[in-house]
C-alpha positions as CSV (number, residue, x, y, z in Angstrom):
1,X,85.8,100.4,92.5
2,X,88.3,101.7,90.0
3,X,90.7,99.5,91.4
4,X,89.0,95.9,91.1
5,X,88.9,97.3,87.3
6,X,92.2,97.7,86.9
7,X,92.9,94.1,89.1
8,X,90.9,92.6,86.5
9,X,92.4,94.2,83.7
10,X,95.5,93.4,84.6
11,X,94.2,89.5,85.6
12,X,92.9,89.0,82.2
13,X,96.4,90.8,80.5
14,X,98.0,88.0,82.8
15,X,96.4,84.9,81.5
16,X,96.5,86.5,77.7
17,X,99.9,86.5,77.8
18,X,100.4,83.2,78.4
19,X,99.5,82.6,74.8
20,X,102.1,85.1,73.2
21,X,104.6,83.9,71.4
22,X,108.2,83.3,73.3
23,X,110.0,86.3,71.7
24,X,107.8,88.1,73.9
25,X,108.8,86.3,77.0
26,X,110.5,89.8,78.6
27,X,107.2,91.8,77.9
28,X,105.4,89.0,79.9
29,X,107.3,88.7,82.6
30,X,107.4,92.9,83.0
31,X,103.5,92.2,82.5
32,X,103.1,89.6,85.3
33,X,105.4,92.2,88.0
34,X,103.4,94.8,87.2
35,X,100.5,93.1,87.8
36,X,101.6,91.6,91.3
37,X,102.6,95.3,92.3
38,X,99.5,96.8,91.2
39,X,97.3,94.0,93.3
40,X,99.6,94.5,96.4
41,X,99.3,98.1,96.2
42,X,95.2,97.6,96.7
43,X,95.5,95.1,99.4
44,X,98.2,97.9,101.4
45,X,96.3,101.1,100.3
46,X,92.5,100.3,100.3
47,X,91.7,96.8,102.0
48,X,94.2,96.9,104.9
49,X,93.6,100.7,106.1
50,X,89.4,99.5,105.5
51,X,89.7,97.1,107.9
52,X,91.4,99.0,110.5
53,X,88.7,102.1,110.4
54,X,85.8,99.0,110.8
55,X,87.9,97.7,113.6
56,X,88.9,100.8,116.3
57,X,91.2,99.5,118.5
58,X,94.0,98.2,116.4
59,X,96.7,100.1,116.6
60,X,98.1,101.5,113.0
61,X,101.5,101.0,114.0
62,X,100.2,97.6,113.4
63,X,99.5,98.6,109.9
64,X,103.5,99.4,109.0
65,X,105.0,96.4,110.9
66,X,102.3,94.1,108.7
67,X,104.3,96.4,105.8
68,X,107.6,96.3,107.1
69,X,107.3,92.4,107.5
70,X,106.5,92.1,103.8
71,X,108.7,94.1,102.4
72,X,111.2,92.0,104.7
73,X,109.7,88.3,103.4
C-alpha cells in the first residue's frame, strides 16, 4: 500500500513539473528517472514475486531471466 503512495506521489511530482520553469530543466529530468526507477522497483519487488506465489508452478528462475532481459532491453 505504501508503495501505490509513493507511485502517486511521484506521478503527480511528474506532471507538476512540467510546469516549472526551464532553468529547472535538470531537476526535472533527475525528477522523471527517479520516478521510472521507483515504479520499476514495485513492478520487480511486489507485483512480479505476487504473481508467482498465486501461480505455483512457475519456476522463479523465470523471475530473474524476465530481470535479466530488462536490464538487457
Amino acid at each position: 500500500m505504501i508503495a501505490i503512495f509513493f507511485g502517486m506521489i511521484m506521478t503527480i511530482a511528474h506532471y507538476v513539473s512540467e510546469y516549472l520553469s526551464v532553468s529547472l530543466r535538470h531537476e526535472r529530468l533527475k525528477l522523471l528517472s527517479f520516478s521510472a526507477g521507483v515504479s520499476i522497483a514495485y513492478i520487480f519487488l511486489e507485483l512480479l514475486p505476487a504473481s508467482f506465489d498465486a501461480v505455483p508452478h512457475l519456476h522463479r528462475m523465470l523471475f530473474f531471466v524476465m530481470l535479466g532481459g530488462f536490464c538487457l532491453f
